[in-house]
matplotlib code that plots the C-alpha trace (Angstrom):
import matplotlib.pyplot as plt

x = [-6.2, -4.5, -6.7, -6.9, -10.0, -13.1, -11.3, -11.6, -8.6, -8.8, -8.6, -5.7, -3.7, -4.1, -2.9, 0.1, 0.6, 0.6, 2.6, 5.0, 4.8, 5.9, 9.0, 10.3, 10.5, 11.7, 14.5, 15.5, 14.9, 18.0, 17.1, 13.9, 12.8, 9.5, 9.0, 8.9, 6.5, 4.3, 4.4, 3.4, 0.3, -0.6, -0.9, 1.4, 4.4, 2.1, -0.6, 2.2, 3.1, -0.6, -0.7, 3.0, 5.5, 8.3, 9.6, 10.4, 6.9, 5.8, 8.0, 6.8, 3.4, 3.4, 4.9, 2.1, -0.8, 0.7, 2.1, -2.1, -4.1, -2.2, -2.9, -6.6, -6.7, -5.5, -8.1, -11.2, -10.7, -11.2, -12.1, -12.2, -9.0, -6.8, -3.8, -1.4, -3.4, -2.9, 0.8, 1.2, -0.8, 1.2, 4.9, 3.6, 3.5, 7.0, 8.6, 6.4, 6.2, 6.5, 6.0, 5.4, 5.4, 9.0, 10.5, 9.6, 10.7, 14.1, 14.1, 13.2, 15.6, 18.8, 18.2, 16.9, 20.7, 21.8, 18.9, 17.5, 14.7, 13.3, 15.1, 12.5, 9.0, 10.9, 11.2, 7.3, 6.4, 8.1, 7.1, 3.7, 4.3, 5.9, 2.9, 0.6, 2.4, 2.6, -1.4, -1.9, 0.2, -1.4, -4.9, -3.7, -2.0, -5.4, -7.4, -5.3, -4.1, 0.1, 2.4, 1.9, 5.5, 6.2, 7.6, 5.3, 8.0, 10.4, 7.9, 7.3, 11.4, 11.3, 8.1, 10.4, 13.5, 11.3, 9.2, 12.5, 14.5, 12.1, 12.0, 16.2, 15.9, 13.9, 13.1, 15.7, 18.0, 17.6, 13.9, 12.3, 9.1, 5.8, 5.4, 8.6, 8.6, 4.8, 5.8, 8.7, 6.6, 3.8, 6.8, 8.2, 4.2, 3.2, 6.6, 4.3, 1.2, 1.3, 3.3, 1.2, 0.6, 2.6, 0.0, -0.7, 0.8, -1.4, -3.5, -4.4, -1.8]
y = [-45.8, -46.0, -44.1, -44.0, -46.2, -43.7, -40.8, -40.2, -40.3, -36.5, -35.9, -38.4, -36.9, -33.5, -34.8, -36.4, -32.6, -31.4, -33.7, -33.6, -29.3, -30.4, -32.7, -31.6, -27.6, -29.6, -32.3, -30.9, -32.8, -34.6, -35.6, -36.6, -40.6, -41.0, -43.1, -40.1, -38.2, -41.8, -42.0, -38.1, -38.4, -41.7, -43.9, -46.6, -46.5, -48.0, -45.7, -43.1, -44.2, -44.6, -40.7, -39.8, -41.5, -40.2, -37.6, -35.7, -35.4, -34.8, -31.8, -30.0, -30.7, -29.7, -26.5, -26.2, -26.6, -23.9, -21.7, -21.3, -21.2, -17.7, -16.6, -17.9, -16.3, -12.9, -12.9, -13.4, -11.0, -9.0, -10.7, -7.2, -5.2, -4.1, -6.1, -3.7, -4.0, -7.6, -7.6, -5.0, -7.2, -10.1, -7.8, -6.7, -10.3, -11.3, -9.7, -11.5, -15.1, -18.1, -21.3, -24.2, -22.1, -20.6, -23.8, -25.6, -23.3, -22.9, -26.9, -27.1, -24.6, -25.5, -29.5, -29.0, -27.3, -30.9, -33.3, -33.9, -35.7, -32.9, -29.8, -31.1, -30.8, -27.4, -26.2, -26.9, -25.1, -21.8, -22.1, -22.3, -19.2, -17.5, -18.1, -17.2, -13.7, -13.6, -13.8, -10.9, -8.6, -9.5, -8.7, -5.2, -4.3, -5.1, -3.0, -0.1, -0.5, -1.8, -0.2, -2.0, -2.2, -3.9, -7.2, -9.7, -12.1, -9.6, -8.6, -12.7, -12.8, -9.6, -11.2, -14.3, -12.8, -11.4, -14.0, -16.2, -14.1, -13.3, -16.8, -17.2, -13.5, -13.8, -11.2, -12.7, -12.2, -8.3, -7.0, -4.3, -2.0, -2.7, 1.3, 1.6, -1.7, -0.7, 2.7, 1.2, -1.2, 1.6, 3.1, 0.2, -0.7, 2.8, 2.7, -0.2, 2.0, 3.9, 6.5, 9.2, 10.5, 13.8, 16.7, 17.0, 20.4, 23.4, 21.2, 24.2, 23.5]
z = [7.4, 10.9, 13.7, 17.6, 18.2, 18.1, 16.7, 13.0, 10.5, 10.6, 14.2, 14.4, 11.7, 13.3, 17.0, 14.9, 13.5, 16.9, 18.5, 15.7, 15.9, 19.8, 19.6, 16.5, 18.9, 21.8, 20.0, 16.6, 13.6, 13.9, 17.2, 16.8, 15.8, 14.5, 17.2, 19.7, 17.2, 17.3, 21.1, 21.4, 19.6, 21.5, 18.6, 16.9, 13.9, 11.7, 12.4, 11.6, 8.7, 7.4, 7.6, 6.5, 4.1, 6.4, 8.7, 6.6, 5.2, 8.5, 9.2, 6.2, 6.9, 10.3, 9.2, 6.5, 8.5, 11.4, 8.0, 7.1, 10.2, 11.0, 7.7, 7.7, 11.1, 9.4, 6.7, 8.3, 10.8, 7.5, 4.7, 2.9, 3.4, 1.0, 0.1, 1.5, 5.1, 5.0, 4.3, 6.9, 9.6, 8.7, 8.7, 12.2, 13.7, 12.5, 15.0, 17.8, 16.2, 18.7, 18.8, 16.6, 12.9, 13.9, 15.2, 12.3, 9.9, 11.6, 11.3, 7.7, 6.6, 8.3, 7.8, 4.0, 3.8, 4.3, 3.7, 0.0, 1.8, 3.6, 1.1, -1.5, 0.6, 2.0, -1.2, -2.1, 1.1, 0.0, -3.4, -2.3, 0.2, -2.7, -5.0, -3.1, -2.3, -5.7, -6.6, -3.8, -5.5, -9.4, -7.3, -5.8, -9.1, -11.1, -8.4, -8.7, -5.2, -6.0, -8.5, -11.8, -12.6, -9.5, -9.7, -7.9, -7.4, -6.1, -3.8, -2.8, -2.3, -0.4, 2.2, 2.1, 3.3, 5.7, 7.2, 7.3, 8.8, 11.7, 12.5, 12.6, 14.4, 18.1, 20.1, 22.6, 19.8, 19.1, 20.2, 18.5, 19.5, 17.8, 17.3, 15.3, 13.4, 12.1, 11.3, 9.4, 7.8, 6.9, 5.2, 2.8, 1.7, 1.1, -1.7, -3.4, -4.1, -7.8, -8.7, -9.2, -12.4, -13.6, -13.8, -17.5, -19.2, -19.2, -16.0, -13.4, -10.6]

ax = plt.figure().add_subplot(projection="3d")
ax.plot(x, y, z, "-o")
ax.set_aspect("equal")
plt.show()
């Protein structure tokens, strides 16, 4: 496989992710050539196109790789917490994301509205989101911790919407404190815990 002389296929694959994170932010999608994305990194087409069938390919995985270090980041801080700690952690970033994860989204989305090539890996990439979102809730619903009649794929949508929109939404855009967006957040999670059980008839009040 293609590789910077002395530098293993791993480490070239993950400059080739950076570099892609970088130009793709800088030049759009549309405005990008692989070629850019090759010179970046430092390394060849062909050495490109050893690690990634096309750009396309690249965008999403670019986007993947930034899309799970801030959630890998997030857990082992606490491996531990509850479900509905994590989700708030991760609702209390939105509002603050930068950077590569926000610029590639925005990319994806608005060229996979146009683009079959990259509207296919795009989808994978939310499915994947939306799964995983999906398995956290089933886990805080067998521990007791999320309403049982709670749809875990409405809840997945609802994170989506979320997560998406903050990307399309910048501070720049319409900025909003940290204090009032957690309390807000505190708000919708606590509506996901169990109703609580009526008190039985004759129970002593």
């Amino acid at each position: 496989m293609g590789r910077i002389a002395g530098v293993t296929a791993a480490e070239t694959r993950e400059r080739l992710l950076r570099a892609a994170a970088d130009v793709f932010a800088e030049k759009g999608y549309d405005g990008t050539r692989v070629a850019d994305i090759a010179a970046a990194a430092g390394v060849s087409n062909g050495t490109l196109y050893a690690h990634f069938g096309s750009k396309a390919e690249l965008l999403v995985a670019a986007l993947r790789v930034h899309g799970r270090r801030r959630l890998a980041d997030l857990i082992a801080a606490d491996p531990d917490q509850p479900v509905s700690e994590l989700l708030l952690a991760i609702g209390q970033w939105l509002p603050r994301r930068r950077g590569a994860s926000g610029d590639l989204i925005v990319e994806a989305l608005v060229t996979a509205r146009r683009d079959e090539g990259v509207a296919r890996p795009t989808r994978d990439y939310i499915g994947e989101r939306a799964d995983w979102i999906c398995e956290l809730a089933r886990t805080a619903q067998a521990g007791g911790e999320m309403d049982p009649a709670l749809s875990p794929n409405a809840l997945a949508h609802f994170c989506l919407l979320l997560a998406m929109g903050s990307a399309l939404v910048t501070p720049d855009l319409h900025e909003v404190g940290p204090e009032e967006w957690a309390d807000l957040l505190a708000r919708v999670v606590a509506a996901f815990a169990p109703t609580p059980s009526p008190a039985r008839t004759g129970e002593t009040q």
